[in-house]
N, C-alpha and C positions, 0 to 999 in steps of 0.2 A: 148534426151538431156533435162537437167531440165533445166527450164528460173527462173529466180527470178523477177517477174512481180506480180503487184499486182494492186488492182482496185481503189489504193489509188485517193482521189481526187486532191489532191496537184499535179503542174505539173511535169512532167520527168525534171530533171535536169542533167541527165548521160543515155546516150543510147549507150550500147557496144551490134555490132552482128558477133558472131563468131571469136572472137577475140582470135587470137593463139600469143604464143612468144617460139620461140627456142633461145637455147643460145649454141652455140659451145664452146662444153671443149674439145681442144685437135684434136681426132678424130672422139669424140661423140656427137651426139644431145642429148642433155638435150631438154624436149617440158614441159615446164615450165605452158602453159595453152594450153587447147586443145579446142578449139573451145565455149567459154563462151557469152554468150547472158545474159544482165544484164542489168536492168531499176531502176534506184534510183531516188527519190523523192525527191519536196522540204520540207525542214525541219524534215524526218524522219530520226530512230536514227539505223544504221545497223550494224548488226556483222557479219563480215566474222571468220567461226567459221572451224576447220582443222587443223589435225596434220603437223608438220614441212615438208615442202616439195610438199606441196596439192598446190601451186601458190596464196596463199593470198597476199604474199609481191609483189609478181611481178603486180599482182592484181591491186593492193592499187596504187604502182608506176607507174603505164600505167593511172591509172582515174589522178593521181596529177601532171601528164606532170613530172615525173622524169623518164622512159621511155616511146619508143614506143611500140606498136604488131609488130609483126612480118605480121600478115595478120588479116582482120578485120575493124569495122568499130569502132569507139570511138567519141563518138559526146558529148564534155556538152554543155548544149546550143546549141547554132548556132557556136558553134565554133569544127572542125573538128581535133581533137588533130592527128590523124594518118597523116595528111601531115605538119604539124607546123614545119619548121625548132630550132633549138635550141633556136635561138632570140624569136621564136613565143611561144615557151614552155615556155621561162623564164619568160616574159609579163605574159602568163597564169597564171603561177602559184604564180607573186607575185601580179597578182589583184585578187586572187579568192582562191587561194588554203591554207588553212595552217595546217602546218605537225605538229605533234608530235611523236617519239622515243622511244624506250626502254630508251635509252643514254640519259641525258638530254643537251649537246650540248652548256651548259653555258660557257660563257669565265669569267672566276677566278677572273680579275681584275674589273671586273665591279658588283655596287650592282645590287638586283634583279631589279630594277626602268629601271638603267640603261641599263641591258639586252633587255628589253620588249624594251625600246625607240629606241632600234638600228631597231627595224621592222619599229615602227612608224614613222622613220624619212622618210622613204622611200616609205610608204604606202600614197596611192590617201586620201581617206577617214578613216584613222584612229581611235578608241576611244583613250582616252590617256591613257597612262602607269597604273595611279593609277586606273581608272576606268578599268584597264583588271586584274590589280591583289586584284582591291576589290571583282570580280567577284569570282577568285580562293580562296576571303579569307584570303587574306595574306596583306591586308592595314599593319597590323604590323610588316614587316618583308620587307618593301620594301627597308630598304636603307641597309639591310644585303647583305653580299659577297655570292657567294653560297660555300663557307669553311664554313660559320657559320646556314648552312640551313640543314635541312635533306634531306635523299632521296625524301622522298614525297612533301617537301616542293618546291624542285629544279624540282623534276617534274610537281608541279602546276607553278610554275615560265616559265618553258616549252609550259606551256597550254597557260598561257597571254601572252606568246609572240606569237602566234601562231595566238589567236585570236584579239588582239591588231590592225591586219589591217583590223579588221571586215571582215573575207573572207567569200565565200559563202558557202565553202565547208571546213570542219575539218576531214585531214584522220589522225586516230592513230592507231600507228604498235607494238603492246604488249606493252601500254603507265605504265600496272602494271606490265611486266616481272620480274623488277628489284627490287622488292616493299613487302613488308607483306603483309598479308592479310589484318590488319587493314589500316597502309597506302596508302594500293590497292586501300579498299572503300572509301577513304578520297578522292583520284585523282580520283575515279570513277564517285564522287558528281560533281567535280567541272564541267569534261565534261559534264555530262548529264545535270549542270544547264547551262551549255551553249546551248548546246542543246534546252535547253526549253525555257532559256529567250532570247535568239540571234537569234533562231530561224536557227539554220543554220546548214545544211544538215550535220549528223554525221556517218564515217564508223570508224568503231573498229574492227582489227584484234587481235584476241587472240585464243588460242589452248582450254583455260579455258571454260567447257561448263555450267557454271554455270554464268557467266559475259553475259550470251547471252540472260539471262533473264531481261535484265535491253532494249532490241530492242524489235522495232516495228518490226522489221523481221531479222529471221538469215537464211541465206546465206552458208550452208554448202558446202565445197570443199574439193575434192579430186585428186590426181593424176592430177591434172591442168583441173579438171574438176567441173559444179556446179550439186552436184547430188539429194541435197534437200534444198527448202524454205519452214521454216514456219514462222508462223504470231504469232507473244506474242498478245493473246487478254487479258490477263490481265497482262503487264509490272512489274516488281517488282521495289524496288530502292534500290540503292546500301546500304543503311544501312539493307536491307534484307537480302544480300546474304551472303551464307554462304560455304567456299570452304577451 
């Protein structure tokens, strides 16, 4: 069984062992991960990289407290996600965790400012609104509806609200699925400058194996299993890639 473990110096911040999920359709077991061992770091930038069906999503959803394992252990921190009732996930995930989507999840009647401030209101430690969408770049664009934004602009809109409660953890689930290639690498910048100047642990699922050149380590899966890590010892950045 491959582990995705590396000698980084920065401490563990995610320690999953053996961690399985079945999901009953019907009559059938669906085994969605099959026994996965996985060590993430602070501040490092990760792709879980695998065709449709390999358990990246279910993956992604088990580390951000939006499910559990079925069997296994899931630790971030000192905090033991596999026994957390619902109330304990929700805590979790809105002091620590923030998602981003294929969908960008915007509600229509609000500008983008507005969007990003519905986290902040509710966030312990927040940066403010304008400071999470100057981050994505979009200081000019904040008092627009997302009717008057593009794809990619709605999807950095997505990102600042995400990071807006300063979480410790940023998980994104094909956040360019829905995107060009050029508005891919536009949304691909803003994460990774988060990433870099937030300092804040980054996992990216995507099927694209070219987007996996932009991590400190990709994380391949298959059949709900992790069959190869390797290490980018020279990173590229999204105005490099070319897919």
């Amino acid at each position: 069984m491959a582990q995705a473990k590396t000698s980084s110096q920065n401490p563990v911040v995610f320690h999953s062992e053996d961690v399985t999920k079945t999901y009953q359709m019907g009559e059938v077991q669906v085994h969605a991960l099959r026994g996965v061992d996985l060590d993430l770091y602070g501040g490092e930038f990760v792709v879980l990289l695998g065709p449709s069906g390999s358990g990246k999503s279910t993956l992604l959803n088990i580390l951000g407290g939006l499910d559990v394992p079925t069997s296994g252990v899931v630790h971030y921190e000192d905090h033991d996600l596999g026994v957390y009732d619902d109330a304990a996930l929700t805590h979790y995930r809105r002091e620590h965790v923030g998602f981003v989507f294929q969908f960008y999840n915007l509600i229509p009647s609000l500008t983008a400012r507005e969007n990003v401030a519905l986290v902040t209101e509710i966030a312990t430690h927040p940066i403010t609104p304008e400071e999470a969408l100057m981050l994505v770049e979009l200081t000019d664009r904040m008092d627009h509806f997302p009717a008057q934004l593009s794809g990619g602009e709605q999807q950095r809109v997505a990102i600042a609200r995400a990071i807006a409660k300063r979480p410790d953890v940023l998980l994104c689930d094909e956040p360019t699925g829905a995107l060009d290639v050029k508005t891919g690498i536009v949304v691909l910048e803003a994460i990774a400058r988060v990433n870099r100047e937030l300092g804040t642990t980054t996992v990216v699922i995507t099927h694209n194996a070219d987007i996996a050149q932009l991590a400190d380590r990709v994380i391949h899966l298959m059949d709900g299993r992790i069959t190869r890590v390797e290490t980018n010892e020279q990173k590229k950045t999204p105005s490099e890639l070319v897919w």
